[in-house]
C-alpha positions as CSV (number, residue, x, y, z in Angstrom):
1,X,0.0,0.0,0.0
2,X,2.6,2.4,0.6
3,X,4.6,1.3,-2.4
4,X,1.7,2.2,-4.5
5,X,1.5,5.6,-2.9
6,X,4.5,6.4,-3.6
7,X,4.3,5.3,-7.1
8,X,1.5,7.5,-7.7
9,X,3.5,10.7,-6.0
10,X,5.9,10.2,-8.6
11,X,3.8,10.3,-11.2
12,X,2.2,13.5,-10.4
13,X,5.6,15.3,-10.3
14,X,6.3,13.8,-13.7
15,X,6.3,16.3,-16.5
16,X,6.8,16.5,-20.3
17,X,8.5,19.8,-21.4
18,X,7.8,20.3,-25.4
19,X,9.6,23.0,-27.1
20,X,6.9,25.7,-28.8
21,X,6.7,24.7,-32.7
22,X,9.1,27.3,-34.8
23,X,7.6,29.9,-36.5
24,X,9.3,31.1,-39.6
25,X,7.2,33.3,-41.3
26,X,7.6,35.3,-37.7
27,X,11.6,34.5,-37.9
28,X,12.2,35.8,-41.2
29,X,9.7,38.8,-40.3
30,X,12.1,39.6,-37.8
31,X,15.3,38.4,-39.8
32,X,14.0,41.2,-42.6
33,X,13.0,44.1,-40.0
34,X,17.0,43.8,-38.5
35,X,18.5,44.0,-41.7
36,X,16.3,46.8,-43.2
37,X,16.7,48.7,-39.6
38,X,20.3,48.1,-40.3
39,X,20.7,49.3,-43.6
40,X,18.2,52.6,-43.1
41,X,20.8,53.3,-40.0
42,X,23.7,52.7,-42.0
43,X,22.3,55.3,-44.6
44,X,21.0,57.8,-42.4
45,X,25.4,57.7,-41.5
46,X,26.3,58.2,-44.8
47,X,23.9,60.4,-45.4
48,X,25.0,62.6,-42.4
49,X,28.7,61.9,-42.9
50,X,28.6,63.4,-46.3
51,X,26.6,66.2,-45.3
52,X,29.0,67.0,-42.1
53,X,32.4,65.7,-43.3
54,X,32.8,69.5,-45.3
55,X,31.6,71.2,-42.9
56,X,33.9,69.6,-40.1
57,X,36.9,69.2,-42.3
58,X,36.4,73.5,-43.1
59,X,36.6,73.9,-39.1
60,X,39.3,71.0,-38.2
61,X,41.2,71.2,-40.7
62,X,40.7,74.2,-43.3
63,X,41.6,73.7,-47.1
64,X,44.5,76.3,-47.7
65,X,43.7,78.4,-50.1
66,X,45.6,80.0,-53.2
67,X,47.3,83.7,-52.4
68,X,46.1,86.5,-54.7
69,X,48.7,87.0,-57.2
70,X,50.0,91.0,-57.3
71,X,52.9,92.0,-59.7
72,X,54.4,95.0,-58.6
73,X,55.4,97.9,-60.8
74,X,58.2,99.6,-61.3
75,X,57.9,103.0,-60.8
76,X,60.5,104.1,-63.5
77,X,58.1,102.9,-66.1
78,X,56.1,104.8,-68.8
79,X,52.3,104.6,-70.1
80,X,52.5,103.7,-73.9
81,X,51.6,107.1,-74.7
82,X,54.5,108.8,-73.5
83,X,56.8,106.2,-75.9
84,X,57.8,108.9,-78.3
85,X,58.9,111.4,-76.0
86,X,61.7,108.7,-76.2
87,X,62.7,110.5,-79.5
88,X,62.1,114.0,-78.6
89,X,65.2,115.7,-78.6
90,X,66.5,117.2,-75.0
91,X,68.7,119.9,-73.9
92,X,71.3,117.5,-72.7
93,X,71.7,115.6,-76.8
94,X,74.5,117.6,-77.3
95,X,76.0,116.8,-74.3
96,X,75.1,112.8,-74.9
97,X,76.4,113.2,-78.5
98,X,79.7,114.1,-77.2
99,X,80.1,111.2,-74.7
100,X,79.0,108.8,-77.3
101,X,82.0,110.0,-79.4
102,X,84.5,109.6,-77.1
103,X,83.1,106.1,-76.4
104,X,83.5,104.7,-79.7
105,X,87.1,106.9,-80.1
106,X,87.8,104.2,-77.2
107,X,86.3,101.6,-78.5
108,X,87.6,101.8,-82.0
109,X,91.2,101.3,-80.5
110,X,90.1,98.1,-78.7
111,X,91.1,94.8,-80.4
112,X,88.6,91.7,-79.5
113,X,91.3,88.5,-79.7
114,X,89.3,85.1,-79.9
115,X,90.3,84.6,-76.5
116,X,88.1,87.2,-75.7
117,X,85.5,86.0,-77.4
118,X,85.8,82.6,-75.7
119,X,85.4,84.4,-72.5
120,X,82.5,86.6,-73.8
121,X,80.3,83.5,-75.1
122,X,81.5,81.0,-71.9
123,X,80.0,83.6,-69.9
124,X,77.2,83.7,-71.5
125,X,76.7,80.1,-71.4
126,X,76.8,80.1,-67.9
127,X,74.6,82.8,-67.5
128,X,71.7,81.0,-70.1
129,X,72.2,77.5,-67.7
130,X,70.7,80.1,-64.7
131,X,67.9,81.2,-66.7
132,X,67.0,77.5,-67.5
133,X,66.5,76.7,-64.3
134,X,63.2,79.1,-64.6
135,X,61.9,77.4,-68.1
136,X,60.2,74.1,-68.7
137,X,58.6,72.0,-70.9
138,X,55.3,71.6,-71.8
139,X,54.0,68.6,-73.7
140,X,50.2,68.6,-74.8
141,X,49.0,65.1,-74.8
142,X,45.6,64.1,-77.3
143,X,44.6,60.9,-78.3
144,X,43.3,59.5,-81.8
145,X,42.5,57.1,-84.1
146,X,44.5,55.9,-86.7
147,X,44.2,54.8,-90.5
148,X,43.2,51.0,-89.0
149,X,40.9,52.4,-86.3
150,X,43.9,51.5,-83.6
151,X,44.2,54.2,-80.8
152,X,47.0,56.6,-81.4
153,X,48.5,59.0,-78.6
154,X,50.3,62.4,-80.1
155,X,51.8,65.2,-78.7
156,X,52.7,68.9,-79.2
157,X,55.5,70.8,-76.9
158,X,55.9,74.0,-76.5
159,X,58.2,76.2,-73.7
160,X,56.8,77.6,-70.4
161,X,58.0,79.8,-67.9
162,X,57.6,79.2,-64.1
163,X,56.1,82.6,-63.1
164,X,55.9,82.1,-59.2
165,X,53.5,79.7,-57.0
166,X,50.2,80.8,-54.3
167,X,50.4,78.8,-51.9
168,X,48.7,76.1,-53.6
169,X,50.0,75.7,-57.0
170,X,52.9,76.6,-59.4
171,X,51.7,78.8,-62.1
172,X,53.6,78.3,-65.3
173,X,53.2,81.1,-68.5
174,X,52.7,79.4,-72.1
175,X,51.7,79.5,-75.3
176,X,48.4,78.5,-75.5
177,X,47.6,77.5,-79.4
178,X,48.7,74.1,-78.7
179,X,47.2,73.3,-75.1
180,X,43.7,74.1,-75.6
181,X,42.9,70.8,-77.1
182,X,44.6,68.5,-75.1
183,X,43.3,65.6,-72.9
184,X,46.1,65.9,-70.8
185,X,49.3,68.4,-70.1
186,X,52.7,67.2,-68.4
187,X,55.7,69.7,-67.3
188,X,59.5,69.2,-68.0
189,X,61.6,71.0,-65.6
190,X,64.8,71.9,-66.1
191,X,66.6,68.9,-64.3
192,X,64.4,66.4,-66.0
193,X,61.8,65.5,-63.5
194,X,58.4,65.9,-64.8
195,X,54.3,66.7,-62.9
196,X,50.8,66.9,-64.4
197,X,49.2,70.3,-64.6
198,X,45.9,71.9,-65.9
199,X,44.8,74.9,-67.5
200,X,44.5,77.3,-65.0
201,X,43.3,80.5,-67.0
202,X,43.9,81.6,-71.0
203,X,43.6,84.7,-72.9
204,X,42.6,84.7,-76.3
205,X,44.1,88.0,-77.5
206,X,47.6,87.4,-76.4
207,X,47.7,83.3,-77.0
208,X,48.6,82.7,-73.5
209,X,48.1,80.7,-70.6
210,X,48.6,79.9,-66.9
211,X,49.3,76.8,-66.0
212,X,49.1,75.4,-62.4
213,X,51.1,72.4,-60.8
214,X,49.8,71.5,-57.2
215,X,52.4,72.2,-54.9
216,X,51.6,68.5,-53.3
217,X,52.4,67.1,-56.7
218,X,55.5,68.5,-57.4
219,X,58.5,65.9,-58.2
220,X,60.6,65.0,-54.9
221,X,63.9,66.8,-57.1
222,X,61.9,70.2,-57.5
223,X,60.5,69.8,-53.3
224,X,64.1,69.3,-52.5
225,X,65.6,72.3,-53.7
226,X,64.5,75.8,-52.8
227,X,62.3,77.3,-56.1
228,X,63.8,80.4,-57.2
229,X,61.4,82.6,-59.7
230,X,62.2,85.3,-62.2
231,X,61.2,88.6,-61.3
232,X,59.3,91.0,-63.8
233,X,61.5,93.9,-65.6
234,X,60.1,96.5,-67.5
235,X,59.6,97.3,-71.0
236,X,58.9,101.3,-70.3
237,X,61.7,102.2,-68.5
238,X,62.9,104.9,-71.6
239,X,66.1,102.8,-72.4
240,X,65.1,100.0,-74.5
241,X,66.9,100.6,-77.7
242,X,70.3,98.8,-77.8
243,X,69.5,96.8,-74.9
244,X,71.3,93.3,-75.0
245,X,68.9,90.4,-74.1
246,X,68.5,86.8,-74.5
247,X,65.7,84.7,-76.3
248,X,64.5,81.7,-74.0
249,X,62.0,78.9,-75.1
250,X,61.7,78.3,-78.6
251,X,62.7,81.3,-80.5
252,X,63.5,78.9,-83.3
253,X,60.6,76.9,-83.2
254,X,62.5,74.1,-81.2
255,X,62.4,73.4,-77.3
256,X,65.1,74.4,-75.5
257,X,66.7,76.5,-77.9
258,X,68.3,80.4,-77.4
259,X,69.1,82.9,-79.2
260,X,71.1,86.1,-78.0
261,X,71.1,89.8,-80.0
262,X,69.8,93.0,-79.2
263,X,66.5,95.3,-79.0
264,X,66.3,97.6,-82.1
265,X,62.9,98.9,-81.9
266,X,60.9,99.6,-79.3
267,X,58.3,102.1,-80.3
268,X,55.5,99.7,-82.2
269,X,52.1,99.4,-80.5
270,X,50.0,96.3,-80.8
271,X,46.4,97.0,-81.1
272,X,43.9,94.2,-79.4
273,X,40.1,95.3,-77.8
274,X,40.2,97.1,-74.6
275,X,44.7,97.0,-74.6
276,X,47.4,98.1,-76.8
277,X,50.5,96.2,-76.2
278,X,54.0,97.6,-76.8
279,X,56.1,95.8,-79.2
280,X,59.6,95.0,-79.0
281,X,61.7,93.9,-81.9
282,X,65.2,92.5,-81.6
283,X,68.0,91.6,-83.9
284,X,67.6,87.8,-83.1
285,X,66.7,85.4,-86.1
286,X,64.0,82.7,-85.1
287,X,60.9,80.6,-86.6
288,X,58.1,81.7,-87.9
289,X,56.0,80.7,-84.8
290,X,58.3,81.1,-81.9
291,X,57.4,81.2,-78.1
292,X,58.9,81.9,-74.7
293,X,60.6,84.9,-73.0
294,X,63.1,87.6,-73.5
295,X,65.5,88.2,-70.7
296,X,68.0,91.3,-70.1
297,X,71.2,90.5,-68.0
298,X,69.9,90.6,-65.1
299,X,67.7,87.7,-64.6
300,X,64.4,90.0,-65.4
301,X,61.8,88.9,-68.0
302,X,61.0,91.7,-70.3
303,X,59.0,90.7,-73.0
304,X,56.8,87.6,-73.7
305,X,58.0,86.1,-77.6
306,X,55.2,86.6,-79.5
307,X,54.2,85.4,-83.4
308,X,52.4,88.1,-83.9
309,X,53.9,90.3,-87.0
310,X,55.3,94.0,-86.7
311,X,55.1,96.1,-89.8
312,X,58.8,96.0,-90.4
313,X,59.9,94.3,-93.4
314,X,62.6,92.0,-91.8
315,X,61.5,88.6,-91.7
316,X,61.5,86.0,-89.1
317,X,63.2,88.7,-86.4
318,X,62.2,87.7,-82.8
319,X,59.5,90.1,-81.5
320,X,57.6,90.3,-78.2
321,X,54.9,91.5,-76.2
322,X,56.3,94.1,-73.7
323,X,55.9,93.1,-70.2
324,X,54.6,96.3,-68.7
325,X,51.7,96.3,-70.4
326,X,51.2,92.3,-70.1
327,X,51.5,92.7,-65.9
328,X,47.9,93.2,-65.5
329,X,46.6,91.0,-67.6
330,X,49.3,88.1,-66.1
331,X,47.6,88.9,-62.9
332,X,44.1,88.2,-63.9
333,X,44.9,84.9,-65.8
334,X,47.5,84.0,-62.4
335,X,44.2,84.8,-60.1
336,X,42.2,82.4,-62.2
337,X,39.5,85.8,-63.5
338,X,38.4,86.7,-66.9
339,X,38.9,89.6,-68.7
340,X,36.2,92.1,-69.1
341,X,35.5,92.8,-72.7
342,X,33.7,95.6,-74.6
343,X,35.3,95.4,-78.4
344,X,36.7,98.2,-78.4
345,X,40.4,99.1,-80.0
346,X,42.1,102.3,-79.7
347,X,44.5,104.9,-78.7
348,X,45.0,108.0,-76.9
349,X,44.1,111.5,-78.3
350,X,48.0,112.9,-78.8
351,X,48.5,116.6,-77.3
352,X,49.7,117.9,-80.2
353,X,46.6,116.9,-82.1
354,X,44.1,117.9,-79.0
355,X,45.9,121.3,-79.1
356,X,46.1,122.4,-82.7
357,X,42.8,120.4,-83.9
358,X,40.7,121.0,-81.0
359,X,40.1,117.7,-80.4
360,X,39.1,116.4,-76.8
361,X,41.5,114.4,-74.7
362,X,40.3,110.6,-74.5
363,X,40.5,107.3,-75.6
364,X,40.4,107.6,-79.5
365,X,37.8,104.7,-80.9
366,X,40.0,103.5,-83.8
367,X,37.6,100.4,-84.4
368,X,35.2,98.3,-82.5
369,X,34.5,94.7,-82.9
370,X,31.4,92.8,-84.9
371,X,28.5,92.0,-82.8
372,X,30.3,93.4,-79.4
373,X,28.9,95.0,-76.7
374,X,30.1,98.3,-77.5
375,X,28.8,98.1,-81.5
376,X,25.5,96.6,-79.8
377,X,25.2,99.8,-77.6
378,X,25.9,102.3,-80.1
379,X,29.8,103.1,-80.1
380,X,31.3,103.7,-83.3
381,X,34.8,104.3,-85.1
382,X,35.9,108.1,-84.3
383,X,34.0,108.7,-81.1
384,X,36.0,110.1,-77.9
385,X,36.0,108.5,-75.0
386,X,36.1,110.6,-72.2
387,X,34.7,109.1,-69.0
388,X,34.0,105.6,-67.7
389,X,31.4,105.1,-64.6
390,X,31.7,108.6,-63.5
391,X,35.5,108.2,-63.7
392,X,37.6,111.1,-66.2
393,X,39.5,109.3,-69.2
394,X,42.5,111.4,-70.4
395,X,44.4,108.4,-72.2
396,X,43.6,105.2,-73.8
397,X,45.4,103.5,-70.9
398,X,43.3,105.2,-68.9
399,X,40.2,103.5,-70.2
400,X,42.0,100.1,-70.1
401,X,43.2,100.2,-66.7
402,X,39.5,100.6,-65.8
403,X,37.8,97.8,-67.6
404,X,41.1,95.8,-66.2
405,X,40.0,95.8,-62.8
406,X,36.1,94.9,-63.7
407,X,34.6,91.4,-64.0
408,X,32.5,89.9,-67.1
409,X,28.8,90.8,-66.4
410,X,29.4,94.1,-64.9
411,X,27.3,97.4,-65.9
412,X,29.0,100.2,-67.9
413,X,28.6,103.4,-68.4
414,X,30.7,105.1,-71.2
415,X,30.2,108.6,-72.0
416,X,32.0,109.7,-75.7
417,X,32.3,112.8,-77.8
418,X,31.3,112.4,-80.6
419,X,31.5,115.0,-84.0
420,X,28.0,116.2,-85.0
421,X,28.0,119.4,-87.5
422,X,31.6,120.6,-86.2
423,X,31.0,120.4,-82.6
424,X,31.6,117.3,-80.1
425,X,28.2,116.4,-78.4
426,X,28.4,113.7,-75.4
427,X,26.4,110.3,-75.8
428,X,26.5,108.4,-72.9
429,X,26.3,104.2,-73.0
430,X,24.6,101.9,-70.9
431,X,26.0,98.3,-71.3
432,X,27.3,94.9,-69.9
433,X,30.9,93.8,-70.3
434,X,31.4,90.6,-72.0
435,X,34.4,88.1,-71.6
436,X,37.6,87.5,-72.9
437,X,37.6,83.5,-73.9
């Protein structure tokens, strides 16, 4: 009897545990919820990564930017108007004529031995590996088709000069015509070593263009050594004619090639819209479409080499733009800005003829451009300019100097003179400046 007791307290206390059937239409409910909560949160932190990283790297650590490019002047230098006073006689000729005899009565009884000329041209040598140090090379790569359909890679060079850097970049000058095009541009430097750069700014009416080679890119040979930049001479200074200078680039057509000679004119004004440039002409035989700089003897660039034609009748002289009248406009390209445009080509009102034809001082419209904003405004050939946004115009240079330091899209107002039944009547012009490509 007991036994059977305590058989049946052992069978209440007896107990089958079964496990709950799985659901899986619940477990891969839940399965999908996790993995879509997991991938909205993992966009919602891309999302605001993106959105914050600028604004935290501007604050932690700021992206440096590029200097503003200023090339100073030289205060010795003349406006392009006040060229020919170069030939105007002065009291002291006489006195000038005299020392320039005695000079060649000295010279004359000087003997130059080849020895002498040895020296003369070694020292020249030396002084043209310097200047290379400032040049490069500057290959324009493009990329083609060929007769069979095969891809073809070419290339076009041309020479550069390393101007100066901003912080960020190295700006290089060169000739734009071939660099335009091209997929890709790589610079030479002097001691070989070679970096990728881009376009940086160009200017249509001159053929030129800044380059820029990130400072971060530059070759480990170029970091290494301390950069050294040619400073900026001047082409007004009065004292051009006879100068001795030294052609740098490809003043005969090929890279890396000099030439050395002389300035022999200096009084030639190149006409563009909105600028006249002054010309200077040497003595130094070249190609037909040369490029690069003009030095003087001490280290200075004074002219940009130019393909652009003077009126002389010697053929294939080296000519170039005078860098005095190229500063600004290197300043604007350097600072990565366009040139404000108008059309307009001209010249100053000479004293003489303001005095004894009773014409007004100004800016002289010799010619304006087709479908230009001035021609669309109203300008035309002959009219006077005389004042530009409330501003007085005396010269030509004047009026350029002004639409220098304004930005394509800005509002205008020119006032000219303009002859109407033997008397001058002022027109003022409302417009917008265009851009320089």
């Amino acid at each position: 009897m007991a036994e059977q007791e305590n058989n049946n307290s052992n069978s209440f206390i007896k107990e089958t545990v079964k496990q709950r059937p799985l659901d899986r239409k619940k477990l891969l409910r839940k399965t999908m919820m996790t993995a879509l909560m997991a991938v909205i949160f993992g966009t919602v932190a891309c999302v605001t990564f993106l959105v914050l990283e600028p604004f935290i790297s501007k604050h932690i650590t700021p992206e440096e930017k590029p200097q503003i490019v200023i090339f100073p002047t030289d205060d010795d230098e003349m406006n392009p108007e006040d060229m020919l006073a170069e030939n105007i006689p002065s009291e002291s000729e006489d006195k000038d004529s005299f020392e320039e005899e005695h000079l060649e009565e000295i010279l004359s009884g000087m003997v130059m031995t080849k020895d002498n000329y040895k020296e003369l041209y070694s020292s020249m040598a030396e002084y043209v590996q310097e200047l290379r140090t400032y040049m490069v090379t500057v290959t324009a790569l493009t990329s083609g088709k060929d007769w069979f359909n095969n891809m073809k890679e070419s290339s076009n060079q041309t020479s550069g000069v390393v101007l100066l850097d901003n912080g960020v970049e190295l700006l290089v000058l060169a000739d734009s015509n071939v660099l335009v095009k091209a997929e890709s541009l790589v610079v030479t430097f002097y001691n070989g070593s070679q970096a990728t750069a881009h376009i940086k700014q160009t200017d249509s009416l001159t053929g030129l263009a800044i380059l820029a080679v990130p400072l971060d890119e530059l070759p480990k040979e170029i970091k290494d050594e301390p950069l050294h930049y040619p400073m900026l001479g001047s082409s007004n200074n009065g004292n051009m004619l006879g100068m001795p200078v030294v052609a740098m680039g490809s003043p005969t057509g090929n890279v890396n090639s000099i030439g050395y000679g002389m300035i022999i004119s200096a009084s030639v004004l190149y006409s563009v819209p909105e600028r006249n440039y002054k010309m200077l002409q040497t003595n130094i035989h070249g190609s037909e479409n040369p490029s690069g700089v003009l030095f003087d003897l001490d280290r200075r660039i004074i002219g940009i080499i130019t393909s652009d034609k003077t009126e002389s009748d010697i053929e294939n002289v080296i000519s170039a733009y005078g860098i005095t009248e190229l500063r600004k406009i290197l300043e604007k390209m350097s600072n990565g800005q366009k040139s404000a445009y108008l059309g307009i080509s001209g010249m100053s009102v000479p004293k003489e003829v303001s005095v004894y034809y009773k014409v007004p001082s100004g800016g002289f419209v010799s010619s304006v451009d087709m479908d230009s904003p001035a021609m669309r405004a109203g300008i035309h050939q002959g009219d006077i300019i005389c004042d530009v946004n409330g501003r007085n115009i005396s010269t030509f240079t004047e009026y350029s100097n002004i639409l220098m330091s304004m930005q394509p899209g800005d509002e205008v107002d020119i006032t000219v003179k303009r002859l109407s039944q033997d008397e001058y009547k002022e027109i003022v012009f409302h417009m917008e400046t265009g851009e320089v490509e």
